[in-house]
C-alpha positions in Angstrom: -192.3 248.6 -40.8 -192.6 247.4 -44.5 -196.4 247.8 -45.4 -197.3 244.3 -46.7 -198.1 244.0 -50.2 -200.9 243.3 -52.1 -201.5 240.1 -54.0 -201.7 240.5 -57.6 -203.1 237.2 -59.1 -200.8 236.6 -62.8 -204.5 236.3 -63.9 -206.4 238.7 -64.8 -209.8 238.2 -62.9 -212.1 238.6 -66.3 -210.8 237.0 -69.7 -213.4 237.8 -72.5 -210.6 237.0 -75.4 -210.3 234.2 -73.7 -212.2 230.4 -75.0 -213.6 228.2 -72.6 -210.9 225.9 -73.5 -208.3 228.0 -72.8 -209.4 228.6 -69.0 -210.2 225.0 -68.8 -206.3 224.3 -69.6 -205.7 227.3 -67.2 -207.2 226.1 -64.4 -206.0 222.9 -64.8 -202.8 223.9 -64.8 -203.5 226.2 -61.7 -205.2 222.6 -60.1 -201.8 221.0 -60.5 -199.3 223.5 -59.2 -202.0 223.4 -56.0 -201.5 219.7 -55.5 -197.6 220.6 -56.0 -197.7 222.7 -53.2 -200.2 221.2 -51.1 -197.7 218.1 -51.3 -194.9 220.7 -50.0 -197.0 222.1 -47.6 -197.2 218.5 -46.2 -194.1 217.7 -46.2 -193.2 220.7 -43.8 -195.2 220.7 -41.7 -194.4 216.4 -41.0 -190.6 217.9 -40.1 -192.4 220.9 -38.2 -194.0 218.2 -35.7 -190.9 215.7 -36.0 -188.8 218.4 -34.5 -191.4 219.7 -32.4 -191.3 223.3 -33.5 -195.2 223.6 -31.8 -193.9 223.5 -28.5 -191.5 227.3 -29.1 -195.4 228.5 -29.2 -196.5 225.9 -26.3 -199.2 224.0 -28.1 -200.1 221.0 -27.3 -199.8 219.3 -30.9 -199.2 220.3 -34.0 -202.5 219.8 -34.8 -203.1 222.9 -32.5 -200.2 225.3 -33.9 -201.6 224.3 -37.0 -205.2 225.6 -36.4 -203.7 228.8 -34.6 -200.9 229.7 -37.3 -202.8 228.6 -40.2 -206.4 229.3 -40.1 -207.6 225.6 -40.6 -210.6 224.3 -38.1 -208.9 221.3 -35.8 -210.8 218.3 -37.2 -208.7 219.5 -40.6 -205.3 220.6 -39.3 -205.4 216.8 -37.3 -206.0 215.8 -40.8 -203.1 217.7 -42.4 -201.0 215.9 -39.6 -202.1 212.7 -40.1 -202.3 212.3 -43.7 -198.1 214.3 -43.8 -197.0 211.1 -41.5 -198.7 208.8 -43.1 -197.1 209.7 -46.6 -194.2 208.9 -44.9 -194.2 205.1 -46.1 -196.3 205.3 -49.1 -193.5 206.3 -51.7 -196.1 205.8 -54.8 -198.5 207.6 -53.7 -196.0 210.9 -52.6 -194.3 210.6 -56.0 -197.9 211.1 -57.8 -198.7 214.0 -55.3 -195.9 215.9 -55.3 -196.1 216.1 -59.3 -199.4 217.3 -59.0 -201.3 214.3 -60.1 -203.4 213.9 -57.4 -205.2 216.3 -55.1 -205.4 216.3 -51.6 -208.9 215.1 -51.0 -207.9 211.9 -52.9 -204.5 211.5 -50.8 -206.2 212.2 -47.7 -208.5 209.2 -48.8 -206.2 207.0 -50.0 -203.8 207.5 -46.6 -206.6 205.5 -44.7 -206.8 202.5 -46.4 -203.0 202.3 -48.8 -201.7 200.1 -45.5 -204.3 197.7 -46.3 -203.9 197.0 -50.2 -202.0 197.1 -52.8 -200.4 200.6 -52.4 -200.1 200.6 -56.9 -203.1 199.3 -57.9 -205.1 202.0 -55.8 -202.9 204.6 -57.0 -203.8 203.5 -60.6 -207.9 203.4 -59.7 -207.1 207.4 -57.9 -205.1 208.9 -61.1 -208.5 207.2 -63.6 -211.5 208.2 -60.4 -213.1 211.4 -59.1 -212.2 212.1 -55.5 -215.6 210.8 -54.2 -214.8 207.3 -56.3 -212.0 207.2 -54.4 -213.5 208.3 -50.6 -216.1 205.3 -51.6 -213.2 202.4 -52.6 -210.9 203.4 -49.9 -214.0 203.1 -46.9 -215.0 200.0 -48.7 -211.0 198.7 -48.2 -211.2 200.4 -44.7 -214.5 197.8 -43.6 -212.6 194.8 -44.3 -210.1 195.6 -41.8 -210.9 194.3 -38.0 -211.4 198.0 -36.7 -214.0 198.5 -38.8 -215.7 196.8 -35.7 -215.1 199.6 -33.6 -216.7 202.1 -36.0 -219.8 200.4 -36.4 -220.3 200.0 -32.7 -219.5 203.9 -32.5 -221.9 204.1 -34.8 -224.9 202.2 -33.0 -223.5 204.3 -30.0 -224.6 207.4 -31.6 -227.6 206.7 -32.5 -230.9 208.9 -31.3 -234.1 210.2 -31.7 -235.3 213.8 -30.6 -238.8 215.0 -30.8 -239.8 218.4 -30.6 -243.1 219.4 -30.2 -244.2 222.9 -32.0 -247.8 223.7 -30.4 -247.9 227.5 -32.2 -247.9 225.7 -35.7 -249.2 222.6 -34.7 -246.1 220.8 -36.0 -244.0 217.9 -34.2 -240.6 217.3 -35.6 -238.6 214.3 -35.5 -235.0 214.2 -35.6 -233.6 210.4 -36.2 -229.6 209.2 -36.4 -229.0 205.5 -36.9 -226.5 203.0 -38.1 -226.8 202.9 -42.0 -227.7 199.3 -42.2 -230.9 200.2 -39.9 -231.5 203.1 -41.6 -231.6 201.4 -44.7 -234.3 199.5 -43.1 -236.7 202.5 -42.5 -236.4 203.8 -45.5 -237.4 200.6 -47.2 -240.5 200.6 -44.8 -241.0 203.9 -45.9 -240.6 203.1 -49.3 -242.8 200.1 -49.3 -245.5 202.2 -47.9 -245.6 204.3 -51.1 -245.8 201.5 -53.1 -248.3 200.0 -51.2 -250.5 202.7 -51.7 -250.8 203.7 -48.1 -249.9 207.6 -49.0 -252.8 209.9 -50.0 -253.2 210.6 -53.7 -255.7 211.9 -55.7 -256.2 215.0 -58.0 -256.4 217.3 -55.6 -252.8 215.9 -54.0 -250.9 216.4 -57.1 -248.8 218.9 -56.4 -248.1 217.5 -53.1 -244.1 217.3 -52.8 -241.5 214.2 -52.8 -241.0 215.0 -49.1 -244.7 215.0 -48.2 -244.9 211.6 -49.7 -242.7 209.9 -47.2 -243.8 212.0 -44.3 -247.0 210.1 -45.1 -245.9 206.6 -45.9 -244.1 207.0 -42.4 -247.2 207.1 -40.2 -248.7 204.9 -42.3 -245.8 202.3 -41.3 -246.4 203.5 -37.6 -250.1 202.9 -37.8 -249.7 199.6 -39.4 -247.7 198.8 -36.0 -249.7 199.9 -33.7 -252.4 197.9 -35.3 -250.4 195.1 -34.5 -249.2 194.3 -37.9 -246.1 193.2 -36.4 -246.3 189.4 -35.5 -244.6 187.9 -32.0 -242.1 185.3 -33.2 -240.8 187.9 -36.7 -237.9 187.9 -38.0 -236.4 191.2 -39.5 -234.9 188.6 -42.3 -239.0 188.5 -43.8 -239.8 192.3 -44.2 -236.8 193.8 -46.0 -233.8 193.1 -48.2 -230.5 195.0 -48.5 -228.0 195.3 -50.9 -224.5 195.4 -49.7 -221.5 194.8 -51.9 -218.8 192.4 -50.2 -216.0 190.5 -51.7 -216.2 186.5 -51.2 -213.0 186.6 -49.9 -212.9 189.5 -47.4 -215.7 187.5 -45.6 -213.3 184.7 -44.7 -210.2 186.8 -43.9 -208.7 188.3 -46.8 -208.1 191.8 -48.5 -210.8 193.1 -50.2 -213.8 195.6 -49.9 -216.9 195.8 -48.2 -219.8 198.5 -48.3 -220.4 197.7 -44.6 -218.1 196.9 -41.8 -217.3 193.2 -42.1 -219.1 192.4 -39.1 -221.9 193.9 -39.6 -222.2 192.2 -43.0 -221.6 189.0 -41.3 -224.8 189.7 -38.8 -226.9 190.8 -41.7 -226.0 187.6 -43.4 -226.7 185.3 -40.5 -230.4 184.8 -41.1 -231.4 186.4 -44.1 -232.1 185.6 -48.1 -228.8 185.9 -50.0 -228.5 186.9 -53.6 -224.5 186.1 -54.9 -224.2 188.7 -57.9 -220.3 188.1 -59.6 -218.6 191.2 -60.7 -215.6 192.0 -62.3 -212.9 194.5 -60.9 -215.2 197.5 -62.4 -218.4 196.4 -60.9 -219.7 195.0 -64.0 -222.1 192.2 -63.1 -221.0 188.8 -64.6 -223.5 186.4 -63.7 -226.5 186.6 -61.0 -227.3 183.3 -59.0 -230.4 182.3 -57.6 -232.2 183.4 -54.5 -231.7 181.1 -51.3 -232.1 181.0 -47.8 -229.4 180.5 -45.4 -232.2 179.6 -42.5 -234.9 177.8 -44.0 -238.1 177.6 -42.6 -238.3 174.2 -41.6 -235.1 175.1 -39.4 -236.7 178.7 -38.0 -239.3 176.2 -36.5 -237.4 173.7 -34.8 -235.0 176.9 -33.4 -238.0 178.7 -32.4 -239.5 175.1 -31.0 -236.2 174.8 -29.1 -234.9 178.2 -27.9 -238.3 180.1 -27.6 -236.8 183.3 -28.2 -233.4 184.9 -27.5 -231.0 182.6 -25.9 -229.0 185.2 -24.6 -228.3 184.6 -20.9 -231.5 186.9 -18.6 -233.0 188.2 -22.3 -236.7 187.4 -22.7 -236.9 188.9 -25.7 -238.9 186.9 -28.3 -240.0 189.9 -30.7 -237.2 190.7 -33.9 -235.2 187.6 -33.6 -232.6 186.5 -35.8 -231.1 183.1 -36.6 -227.2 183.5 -35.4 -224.7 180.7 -37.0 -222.2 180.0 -33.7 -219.1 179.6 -36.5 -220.3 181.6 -39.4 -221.0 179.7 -42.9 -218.3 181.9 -44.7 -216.2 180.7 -42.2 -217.2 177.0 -43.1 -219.9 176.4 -40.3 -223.1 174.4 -41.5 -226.3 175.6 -41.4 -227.7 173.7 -39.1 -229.6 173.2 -35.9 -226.9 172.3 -34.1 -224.6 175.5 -35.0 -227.5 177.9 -34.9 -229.1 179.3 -31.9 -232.1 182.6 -31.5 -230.9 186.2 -30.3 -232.6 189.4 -30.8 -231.6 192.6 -32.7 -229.9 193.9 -30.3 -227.8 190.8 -28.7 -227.1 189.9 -32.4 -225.1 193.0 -32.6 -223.2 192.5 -29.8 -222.4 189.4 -30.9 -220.7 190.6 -34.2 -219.7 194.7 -33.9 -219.5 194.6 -29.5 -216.4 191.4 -29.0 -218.5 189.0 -27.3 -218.6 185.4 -28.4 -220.2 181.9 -28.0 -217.8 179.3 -26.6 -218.0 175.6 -26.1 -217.3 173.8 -22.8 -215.2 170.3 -23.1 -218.7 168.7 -22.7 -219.9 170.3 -25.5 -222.6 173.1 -23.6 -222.0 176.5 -25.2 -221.6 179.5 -23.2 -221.6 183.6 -23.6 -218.1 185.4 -23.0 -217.4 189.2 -22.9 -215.0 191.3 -24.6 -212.5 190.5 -21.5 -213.2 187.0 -21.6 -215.2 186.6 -18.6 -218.0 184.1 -18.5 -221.9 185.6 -18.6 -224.0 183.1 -16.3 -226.5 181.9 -17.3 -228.4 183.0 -14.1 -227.0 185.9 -12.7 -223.2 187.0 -11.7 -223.1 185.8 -8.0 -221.7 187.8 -5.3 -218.3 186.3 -5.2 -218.2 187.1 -9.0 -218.6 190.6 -8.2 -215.8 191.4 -5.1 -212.7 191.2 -5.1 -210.8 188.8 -2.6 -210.3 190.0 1.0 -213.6 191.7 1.6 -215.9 191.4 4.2 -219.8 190.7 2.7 -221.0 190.6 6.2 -219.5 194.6 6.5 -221.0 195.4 3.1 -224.4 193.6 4.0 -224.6 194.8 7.5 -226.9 192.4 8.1 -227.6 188.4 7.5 -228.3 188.8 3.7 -224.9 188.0 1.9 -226.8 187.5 -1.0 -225.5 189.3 -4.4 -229.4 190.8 -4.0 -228.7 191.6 -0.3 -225.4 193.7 -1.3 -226.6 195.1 -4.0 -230.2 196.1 -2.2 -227.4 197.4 1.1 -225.3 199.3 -1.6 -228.4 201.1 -3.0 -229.8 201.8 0.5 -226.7 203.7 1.5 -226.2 205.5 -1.3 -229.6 206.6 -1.2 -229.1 207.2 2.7 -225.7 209.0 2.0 -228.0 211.5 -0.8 -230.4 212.5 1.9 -227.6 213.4 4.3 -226.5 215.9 1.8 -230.4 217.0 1.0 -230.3 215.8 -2.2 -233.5 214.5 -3.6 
C-alpha cells in the first residue's frame, strides 16, 4: 500500500521578504478559492443525498455520513445539507458563491431568509456587509415571517433559573436563560439600579470591577421588591422601555425586518409608550416623532375599573398586567375601551407567540379559543367536554358523582390506588 503523502502548503509557512500587503492580497486570494470550493463541496454533497449514496454506508441521513466521513459535529453537517438544497432555487446567490464572492457563513445566513425577500437586493447588502451584518439582516427578515412565532415560544420554553449553593466559599451562583425581550428587562432593572445609586461606591470601592457593579445593583432590585416596591395593579409598560427596530409595514403583513419576532413585537406594543423613529434603508435616522401612549391613563382606569385584573378565563392574576388591543392598532383596531381588555404577562404571551385568540359571538360577547379552535369556558371544561362519546361516567365515577370533579377526584384515586399496588410511594 501507497504510503500517503504529505501536504506541502505552496506557501511557505514564514515570509519575512514578504509586506503586509502582499499576504493581505495572499490570503485573500486563498479566502476566495475557499469559498470556490466550499461552493463545490456543496454542490456534491446536494447530489450525494439526492441519490442517496448515505445509505451504501447505512446512515440514516446524510447529515449522518456527513459527520462520520467528514469530521463535521451534526448540528454543522445538517447545516451543510440544508444550506446545499436550499441553493438549489436561489441562482443569484450560487453564481456569487461559486466565484468566490461570498463565504459560507454569509450563504448559510442568507439561505434562511432569500425565500422571504428580494433574493438581489440581499445579495447586494451580503457582497458590501461583514458576515455578522448579514446573520443580523437576514434574522431580522426571518421575524417577520409567521414562524417566527414558533421560535419565540421555543424560546419562552427554554427558559430557567438554577441556583447553586457553594457553602465552602460562601458563594451562591445563579444561572438565568430568558427570552431576549425579558432579558432586556432585567438588565434595564439592573441598569437603573446603578444609576440610581443603589450600588456601593466610595474610595475604598474603586477598583471594584464592572461585573461587581451589577452583581450589586441586582440585590438592590431584589430588595427593593421585597420591600414591596412593587405596587398591586402595575403595569410592566411604567418601569422600562425597549428599543426594538420594526418596519411599519411588516407589522400589518408585509415583507420587511424585525429585531424581535413579529409577535412578540405586537405584545410589547399592546400597552406600552411608543417612540416612531424613520430611517432610511441604512439605518440612518430621518426624523424622530414624539412620545405617546397607546393606553392612556384615563383608559388603564376604566379597564382596571371594569376587568379587575386578567380577564383570562380561571386567572386571578391582578399583579403585571398589560393592556391587550383584541384587533391590534397596526392592524387598524382603535384604542379603545371597547377593543381593549386586561391579561397578565404570561396570558399576554399566549395570546400573541402561543395561537390562542379572542373571538366574538354573533351577540357581540368575546370568548378565548385555543390553538385547535376549541372554546376555553369561562368556568371550567365540563365533563362532557372532556370524554369522548360512548362512555360510561357512571363506570369512570363508580359512584353517584358524575361531576367533571367527581371523575377527575375517581381518576386520581385510582391511579394513586393502582401506585400502591405496585409499592410505589
Amino acid at each position: 500500500m501507497t504510503a500517503p503523502q504529505p501536504f506541502r502548503s505552496p506557501i511557505a509557512a514564514t515570509s519575512p521578504d514578504k509586506s503586509i500587503d502582499d499576504l493581505d492580497a495572499a490570503i485573500r486570494r486563498l479566502a476566495t478559492g475557499i469559498n470556490a470550493q466550499s461552493y463545490r463541496f456543496l454542490v456534491l454533497v446536494r447530489e450525494f443525498d439526492d441519490r442517496f449514496g448515505w445509505a451504501k454506508w447505512s446512515c440514516r441521513s446524510c447529515a449522518e455520513w456527513l459527520a462520520w466521513r467528514c469530521g463535521l459535529s451534526q448540528s454543522a453537517a445538517r447545516e451543510h445539507v440544508r444550506t446545499a438544497h436550499a441553493l438549489r432555487t436561489l441562482p443569484a446567490i450560487s453564481a456569487a458563491f461559486a466565484e468566490g464572492a461570498l463565504s459560507y457563513s454569509k450563504v448559510r445566513a442568507l439561505t434562511r431568509a432569500a425565500q422571504m425577500h428580494d433574493e438581489d437586493l440581499l445579495l447586494a447588502y451580503a457582497l458590501q456587509a461583514t458576515a455578522a451584518q448579514v446573520e443580523e439582516r437576514c434574522r431580522q427578515i426571518r421575524n417577520v415571517a409567521p414562524e417566527s412565532a414558533d421560535e419565540a415560544q421555543r424560546s419562552w420554553r427554554r427558559r430557567s433559573l438554577s441556583i447553586w449553593r457553594n457553602a465552602s466559599n460562601g458563594t451562591l451562583r445563579i444561572t438565568v436563560e430568558l427570552p431576549i425581550e425579558e432579558g432586556e428587562v432585567v438588565a434595564r432593572a439592573i441598569e437603573r439600579a446603578v444609576e440610581a445609586g443603589d450600588v456601593a461606591s466610595g474610595p475604598e470601592l474603586g477598583e471594584q470591577s464592572w461585573h461587581a457593579q451589577q452583581a450589586d445593583a441586582l440585590v438592590a432590585v431584589a430588595k427593593t421588591y421585597l420591600d414591596g416596591g412593587a405596587s398591586e395593579s402595575s403595569s410592566t409598560a411604567d418601569h422600562y422601555q425597549v428599543v426594538v427596530h420594526v418596519d411599519d409595514k411588516s407589522l400589518r403583513g408585509g415583507a420587511g425586518r424585525s429585531d424581535l419576532p413579529i409577535d412578540t413585537v405586537k405584545r410589547l406594543t399592546c400597552d406600552g409608550s411608543l417612540l416612531t423613529i424613520v430611517e432610511d434603508v441604512d439605518g440612518t435616522p430621518l426624523d424622530v416623532g414624539r412620545k405617546k401612549r397607546t393606553v392612556s391613563t384615563a383608559l388603564k382606569r376604566a379597564l382596571w375599573s371594569r376587568d379587575r385584573g386578567c380577564t383570562f378565563p380561571g386567572c386571578a392574576n391582578k399583579r403585571y398586567v398589560d393592556a391587550h388591543h383584541v384587533r391590534h392598532w397596526a392592524d387598524g383596531g382603535d384604542t379603545s375601551v371597547d377593543n381593549l381588555t386586561l391579561l397578565c404577562s404570561y396570558h399576554h404571551r399566549l395570546l400573541h407567540e402561543g395561537g390562542l385568540r379572542i373571538a366574538t359571538g354573533a351577540d357581540g360577547s368575546r370568548y378565548f379559543q385555543r390553538p385547535d379552535g376549541r372554546v376555553i369556558p369561562r368556568c371550567g371544561y365540563r365533563l362532557d367536554d372532556m370524554l369522548d362519546d360512548g362512555i360510561d361516567v357512571r363506570a369512570l365515577c363508580g359512584d353517584d358523582d358524575t361531576s367533571a370533579e367527581g371523575w377527575l377526584a375517581s381518576v386520581v384515586n385510582r391511579r394513586n390506588a393502582s401506585a400502591g399496588a405496585r409499592g410505589v410511594t
